[in-house]
DOVEXPA-652625 format. One record per residue: x, y, z of N, C-alpha, C in turn; residue number from 1. Coordinates in Angstrom, 3 decimals. Layout:
residues N
PT      n.xx      n.yy      n.zz     ca.xx     ca.yy     ca.zz      c.xx      c.yy      c.zz  donu
PT         X         Y         Z         X         Y         Z         X         Y         Z   NUM
...
//
This chain:
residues 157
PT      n.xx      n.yy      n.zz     ca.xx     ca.yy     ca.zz      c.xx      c.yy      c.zz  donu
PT     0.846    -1.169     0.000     0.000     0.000     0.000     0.892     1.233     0.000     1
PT     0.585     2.300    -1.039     1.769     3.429    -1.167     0.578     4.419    -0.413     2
PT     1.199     5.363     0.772     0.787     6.506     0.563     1.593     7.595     0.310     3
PT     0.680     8.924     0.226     0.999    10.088    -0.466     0.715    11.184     0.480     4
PT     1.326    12.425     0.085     0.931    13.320     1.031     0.296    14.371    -0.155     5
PT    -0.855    14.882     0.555    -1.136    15.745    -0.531    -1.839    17.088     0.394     6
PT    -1.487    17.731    -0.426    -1.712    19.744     0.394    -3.477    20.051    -0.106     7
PT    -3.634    21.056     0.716    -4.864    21.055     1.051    -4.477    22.422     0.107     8
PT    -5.837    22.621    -0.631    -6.548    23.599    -1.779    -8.059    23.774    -1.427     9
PT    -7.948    24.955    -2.192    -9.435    25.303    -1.986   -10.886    23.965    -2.650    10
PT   -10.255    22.997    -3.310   -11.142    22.499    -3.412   -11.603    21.313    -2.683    11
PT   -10.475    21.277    -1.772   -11.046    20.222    -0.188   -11.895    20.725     0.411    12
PT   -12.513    21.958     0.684   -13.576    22.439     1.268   -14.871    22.538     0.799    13
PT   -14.636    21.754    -0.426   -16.107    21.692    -1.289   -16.354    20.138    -0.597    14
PT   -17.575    19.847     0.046   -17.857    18.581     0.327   -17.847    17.418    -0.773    15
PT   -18.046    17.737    -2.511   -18.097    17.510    -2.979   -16.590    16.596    -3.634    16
PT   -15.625    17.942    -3.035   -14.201    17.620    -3.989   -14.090    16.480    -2.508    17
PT   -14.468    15.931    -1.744   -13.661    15.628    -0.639   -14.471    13.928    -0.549    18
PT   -15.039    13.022    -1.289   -16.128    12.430    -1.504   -14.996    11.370    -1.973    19
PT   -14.921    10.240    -1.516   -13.821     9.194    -2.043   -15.164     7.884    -2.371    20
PT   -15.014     6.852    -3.406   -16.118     5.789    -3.512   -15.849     5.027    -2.850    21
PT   -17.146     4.561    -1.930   -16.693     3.205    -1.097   -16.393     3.268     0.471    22
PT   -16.250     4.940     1.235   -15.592     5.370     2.326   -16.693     6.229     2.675    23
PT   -17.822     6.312     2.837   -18.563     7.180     3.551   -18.233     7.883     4.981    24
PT   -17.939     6.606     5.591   -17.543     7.117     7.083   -16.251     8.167     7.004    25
PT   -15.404     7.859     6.055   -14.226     8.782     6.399   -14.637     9.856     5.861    26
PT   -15.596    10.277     4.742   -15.671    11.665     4.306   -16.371    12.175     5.190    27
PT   -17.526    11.521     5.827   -18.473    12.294     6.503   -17.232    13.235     7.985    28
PT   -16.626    11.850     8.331   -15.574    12.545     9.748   -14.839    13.723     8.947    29
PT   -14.110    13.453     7.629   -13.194    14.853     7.429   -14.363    15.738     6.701    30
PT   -15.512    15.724     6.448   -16.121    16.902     6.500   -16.623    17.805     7.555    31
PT   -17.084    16.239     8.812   -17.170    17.189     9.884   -16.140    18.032    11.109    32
PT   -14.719    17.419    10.530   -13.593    18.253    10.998   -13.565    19.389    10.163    33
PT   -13.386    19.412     8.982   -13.311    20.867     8.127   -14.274    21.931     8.041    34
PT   -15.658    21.452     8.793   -16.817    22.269     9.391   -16.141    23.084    10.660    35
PT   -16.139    22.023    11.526   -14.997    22.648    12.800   -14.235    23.354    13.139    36
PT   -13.228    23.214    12.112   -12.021    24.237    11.916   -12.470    25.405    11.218    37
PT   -13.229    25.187    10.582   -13.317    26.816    10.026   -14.243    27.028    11.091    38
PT   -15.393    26.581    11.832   -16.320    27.502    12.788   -15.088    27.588    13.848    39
PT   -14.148    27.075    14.194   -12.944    27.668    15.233   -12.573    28.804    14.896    40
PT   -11.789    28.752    13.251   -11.332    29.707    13.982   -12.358    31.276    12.969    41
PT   -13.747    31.150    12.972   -14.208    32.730    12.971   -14.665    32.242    14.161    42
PT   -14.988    31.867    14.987   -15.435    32.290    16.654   -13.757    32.996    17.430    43
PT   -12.550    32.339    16.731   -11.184    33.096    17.312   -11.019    34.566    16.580    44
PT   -11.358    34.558    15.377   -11.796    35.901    14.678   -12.237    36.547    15.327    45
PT   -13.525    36.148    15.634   -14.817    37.237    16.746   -14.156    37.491    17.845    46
PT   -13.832    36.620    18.614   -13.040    37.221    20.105   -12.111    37.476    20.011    47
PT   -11.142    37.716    18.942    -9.696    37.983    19.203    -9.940    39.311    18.517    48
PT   -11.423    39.847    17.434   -11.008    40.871    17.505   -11.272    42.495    18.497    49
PT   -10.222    43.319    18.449   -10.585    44.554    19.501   -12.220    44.834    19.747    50
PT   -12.864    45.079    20.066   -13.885    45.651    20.706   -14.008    47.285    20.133    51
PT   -14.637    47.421    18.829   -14.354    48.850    18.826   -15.594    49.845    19.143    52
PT   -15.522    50.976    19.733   -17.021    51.671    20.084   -17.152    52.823    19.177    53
PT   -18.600    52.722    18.783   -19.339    53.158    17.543   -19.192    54.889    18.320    54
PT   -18.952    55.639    17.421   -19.145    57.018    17.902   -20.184    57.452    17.464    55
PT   -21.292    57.988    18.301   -22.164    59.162    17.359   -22.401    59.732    16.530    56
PT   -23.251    59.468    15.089   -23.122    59.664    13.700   -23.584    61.893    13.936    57
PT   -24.352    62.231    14.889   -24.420    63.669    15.468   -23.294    64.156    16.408    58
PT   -22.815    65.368    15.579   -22.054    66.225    16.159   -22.576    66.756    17.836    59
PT   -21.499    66.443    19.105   -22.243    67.010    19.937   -23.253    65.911    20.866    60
PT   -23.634    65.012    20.409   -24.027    64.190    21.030   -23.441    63.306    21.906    61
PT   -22.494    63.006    22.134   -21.749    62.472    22.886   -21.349    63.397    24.074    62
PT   -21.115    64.488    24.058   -21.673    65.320    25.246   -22.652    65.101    26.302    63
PT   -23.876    64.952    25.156   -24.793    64.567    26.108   -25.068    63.294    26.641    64
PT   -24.880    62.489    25.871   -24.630    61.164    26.001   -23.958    60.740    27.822    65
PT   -23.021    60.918    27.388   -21.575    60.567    27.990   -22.195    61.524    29.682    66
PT   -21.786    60.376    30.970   -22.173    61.479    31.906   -20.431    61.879    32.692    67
PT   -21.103    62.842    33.092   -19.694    63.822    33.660   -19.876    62.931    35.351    68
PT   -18.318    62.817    35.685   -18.161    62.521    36.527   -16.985    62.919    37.384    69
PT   -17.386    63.198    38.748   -16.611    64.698    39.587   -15.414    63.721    40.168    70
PT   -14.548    63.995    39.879   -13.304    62.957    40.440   -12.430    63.889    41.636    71
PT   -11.760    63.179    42.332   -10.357    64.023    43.064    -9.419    63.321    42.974    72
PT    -8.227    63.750    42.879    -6.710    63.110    42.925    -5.937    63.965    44.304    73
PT    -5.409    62.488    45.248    -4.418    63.320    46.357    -3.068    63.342    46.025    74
PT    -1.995    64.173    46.431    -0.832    64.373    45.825     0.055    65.021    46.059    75
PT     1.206    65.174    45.404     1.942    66.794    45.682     2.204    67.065    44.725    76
PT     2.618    68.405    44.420     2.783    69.260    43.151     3.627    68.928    42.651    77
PT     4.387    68.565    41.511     5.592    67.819    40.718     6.120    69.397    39.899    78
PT     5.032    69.982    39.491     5.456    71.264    38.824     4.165    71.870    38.188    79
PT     4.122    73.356    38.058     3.520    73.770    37.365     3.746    75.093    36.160    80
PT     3.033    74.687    35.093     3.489    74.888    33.593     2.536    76.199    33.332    81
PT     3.117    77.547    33.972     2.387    78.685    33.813     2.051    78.847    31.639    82
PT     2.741    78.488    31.247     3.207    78.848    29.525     2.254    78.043    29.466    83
PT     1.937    76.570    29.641     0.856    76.008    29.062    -0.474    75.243    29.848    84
PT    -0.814    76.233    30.945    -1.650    75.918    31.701    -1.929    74.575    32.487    85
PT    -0.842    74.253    32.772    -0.682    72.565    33.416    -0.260    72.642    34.809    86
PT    -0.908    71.361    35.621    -0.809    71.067    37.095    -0.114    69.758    37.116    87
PT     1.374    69.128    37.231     1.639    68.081    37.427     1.689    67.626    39.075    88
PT     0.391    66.747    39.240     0.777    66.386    40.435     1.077    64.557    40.965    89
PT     2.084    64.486    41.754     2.687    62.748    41.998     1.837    62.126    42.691    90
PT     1.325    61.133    42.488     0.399    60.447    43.823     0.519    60.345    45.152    91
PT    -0.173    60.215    45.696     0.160    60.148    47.021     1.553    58.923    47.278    92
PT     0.734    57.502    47.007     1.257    56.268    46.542     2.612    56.901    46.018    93
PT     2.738    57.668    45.321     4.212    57.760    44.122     4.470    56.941    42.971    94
PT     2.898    55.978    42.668     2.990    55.636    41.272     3.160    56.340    40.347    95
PT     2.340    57.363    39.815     1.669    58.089    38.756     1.748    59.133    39.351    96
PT     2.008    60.056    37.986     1.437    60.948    37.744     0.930    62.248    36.786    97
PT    -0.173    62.429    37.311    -1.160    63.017    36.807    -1.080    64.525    36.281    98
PT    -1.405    64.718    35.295    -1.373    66.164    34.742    -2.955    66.954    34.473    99
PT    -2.761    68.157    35.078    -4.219    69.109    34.931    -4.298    70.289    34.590   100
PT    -5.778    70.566    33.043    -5.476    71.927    33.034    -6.136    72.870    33.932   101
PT    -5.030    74.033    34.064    -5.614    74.696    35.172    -5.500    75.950    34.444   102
PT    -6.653    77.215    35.119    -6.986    78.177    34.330    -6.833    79.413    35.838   103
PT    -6.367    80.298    35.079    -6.531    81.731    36.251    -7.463    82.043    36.769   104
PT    -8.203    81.454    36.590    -9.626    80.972    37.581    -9.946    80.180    38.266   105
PT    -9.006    79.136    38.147    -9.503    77.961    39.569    -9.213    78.430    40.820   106
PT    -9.983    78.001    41.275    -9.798    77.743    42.551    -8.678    77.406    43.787   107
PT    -8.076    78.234    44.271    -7.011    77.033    45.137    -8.101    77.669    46.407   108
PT    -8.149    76.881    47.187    -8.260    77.065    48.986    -7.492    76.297    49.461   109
PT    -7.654    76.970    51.157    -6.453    76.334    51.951    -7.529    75.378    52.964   110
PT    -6.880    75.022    53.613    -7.518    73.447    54.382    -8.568    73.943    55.268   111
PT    -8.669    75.457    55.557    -9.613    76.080    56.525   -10.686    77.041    55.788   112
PT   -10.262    76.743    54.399   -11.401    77.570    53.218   -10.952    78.923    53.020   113
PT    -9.464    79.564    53.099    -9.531    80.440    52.355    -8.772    80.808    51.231   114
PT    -9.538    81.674    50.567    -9.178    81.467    48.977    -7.124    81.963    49.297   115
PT    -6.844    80.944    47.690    -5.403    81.791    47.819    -5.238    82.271    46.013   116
PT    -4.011    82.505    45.519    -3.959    82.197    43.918    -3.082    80.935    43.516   117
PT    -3.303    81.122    42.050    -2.551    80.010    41.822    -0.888    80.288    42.558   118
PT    -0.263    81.092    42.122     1.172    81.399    42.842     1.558    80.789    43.793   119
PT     0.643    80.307    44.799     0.889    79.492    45.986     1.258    77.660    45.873   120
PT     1.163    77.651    44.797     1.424    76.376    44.219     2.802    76.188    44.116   121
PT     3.224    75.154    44.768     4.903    75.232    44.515     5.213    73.658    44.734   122
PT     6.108    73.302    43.671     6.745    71.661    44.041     6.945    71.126    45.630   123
PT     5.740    70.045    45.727     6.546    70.011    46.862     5.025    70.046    47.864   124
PT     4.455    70.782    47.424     2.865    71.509    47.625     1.647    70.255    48.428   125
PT     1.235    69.477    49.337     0.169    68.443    49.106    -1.469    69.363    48.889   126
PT    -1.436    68.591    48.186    -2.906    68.915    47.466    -4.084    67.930    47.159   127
PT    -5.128    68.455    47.099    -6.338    67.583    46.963    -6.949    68.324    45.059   128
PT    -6.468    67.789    44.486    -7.470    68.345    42.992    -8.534    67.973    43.177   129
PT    -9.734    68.629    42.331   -11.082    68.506    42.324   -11.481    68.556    40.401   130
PT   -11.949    67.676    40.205   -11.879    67.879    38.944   -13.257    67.168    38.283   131
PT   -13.828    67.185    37.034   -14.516    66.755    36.551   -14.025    65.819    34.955   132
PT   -14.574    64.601    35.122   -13.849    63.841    33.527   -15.056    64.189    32.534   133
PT   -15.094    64.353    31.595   -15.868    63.973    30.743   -15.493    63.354    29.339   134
PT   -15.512    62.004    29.035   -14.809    61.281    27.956   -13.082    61.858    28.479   135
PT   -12.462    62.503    27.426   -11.123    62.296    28.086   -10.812    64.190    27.891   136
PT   -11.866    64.890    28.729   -11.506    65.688    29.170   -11.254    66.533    30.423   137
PT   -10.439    66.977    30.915   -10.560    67.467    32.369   -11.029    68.803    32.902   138
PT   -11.846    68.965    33.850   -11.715    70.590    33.733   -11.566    70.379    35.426   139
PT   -10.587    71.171    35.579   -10.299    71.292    37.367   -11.353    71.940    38.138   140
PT   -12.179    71.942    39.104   -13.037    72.819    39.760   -12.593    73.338    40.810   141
PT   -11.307    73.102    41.575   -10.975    73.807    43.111    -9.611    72.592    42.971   142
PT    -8.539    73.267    43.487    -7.568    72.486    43.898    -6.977    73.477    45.311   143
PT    -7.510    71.913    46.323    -7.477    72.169    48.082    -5.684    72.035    48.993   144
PT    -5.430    73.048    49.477    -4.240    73.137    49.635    -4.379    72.237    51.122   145
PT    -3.107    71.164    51.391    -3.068    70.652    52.517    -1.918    70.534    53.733   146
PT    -0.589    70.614    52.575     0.486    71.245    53.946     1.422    71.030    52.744   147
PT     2.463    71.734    52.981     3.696    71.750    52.164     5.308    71.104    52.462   148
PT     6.182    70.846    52.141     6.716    70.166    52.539     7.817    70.751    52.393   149
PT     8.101    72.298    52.149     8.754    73.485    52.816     8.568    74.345    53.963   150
PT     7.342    73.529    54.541     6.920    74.363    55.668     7.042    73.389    57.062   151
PT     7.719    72.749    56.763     7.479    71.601    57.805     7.702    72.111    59.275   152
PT     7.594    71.974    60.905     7.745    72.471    61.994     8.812    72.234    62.404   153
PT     9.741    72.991    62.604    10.892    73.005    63.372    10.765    72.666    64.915   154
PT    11.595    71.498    65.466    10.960    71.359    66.737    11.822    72.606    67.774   155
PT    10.901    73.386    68.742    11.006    74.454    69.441    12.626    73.886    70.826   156
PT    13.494    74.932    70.744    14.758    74.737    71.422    14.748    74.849    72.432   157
//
């Protein structure tokens, strides 16, 4: 008995091209493997591919859509970017960190509620930001001053 090896073409997937006389049982099994393999792999298709999200065919709708949600970050000041309106502050933790735009209008207060300016912001600074996300934008609402770490207490002589 000689066998052969022979490569698979598009016309093994025709049930038809795949039909030997005399062997029912074996065509029916390699048809119902070559059913298999192709429903494998588009179900690995379907889940392997990204997840992509449909945007709003209306301008503006996703605004409304989308809900705003009031966040805070605790921290200290890493630096701030008067030229391009930025708040870098380090986590508490010291994983990450976080960058915010800030406008000559926010808010700073101090831990007993009174207002200060931005100027009082200095590396080094602990702070509480107050901010709002919406999709991937930030707008700061109050950033709460909490002790600095140039001011620390000298113990009395």
């Amino acid at each position: 008995m000689e066998s052969t090896v022979r490569f698979l073409n598009t016309s093994h997937f025709n049930l038809r091209a795949i039909q030997r006389p005399g062997c029912a049982a074996h065509n029916l099994r390699r048809a119902s493997y070559l059913l298999a393999m192709a429903f494998a792999a588009i179900l690995l298709l379907v889940i392997a591919a990204p997840a992509q999200e449909e945007k709003p065919k209306i301008p503006g709708l996703d605004k409304i859509i989308s809900a705003q949600e009031h966040l805070a970050f605790t921290g200290s000041i890493k630096s701030v970017d008067e030229k391009h309106n930025t708040l870098s502050v380090n986590s508490v933790e010291g994983g990450n960190t976080e960058i915010f735009p800030i406008k000559h209008s926010t808010h700073v207060l101090t831990a007993d509620g009174f207002r200060k300016k931005l100027d009082v912001l200095s590396p080094g600074t602990h702070v509480i930001v107050y901010y709002d996300q919406r999709a991937d934008h930030r707008t700061v609402t109050r950033i709460e001053l909490l002790a600095s770490e140039s001011k620390k207490k000298e113990p009395h002589s």
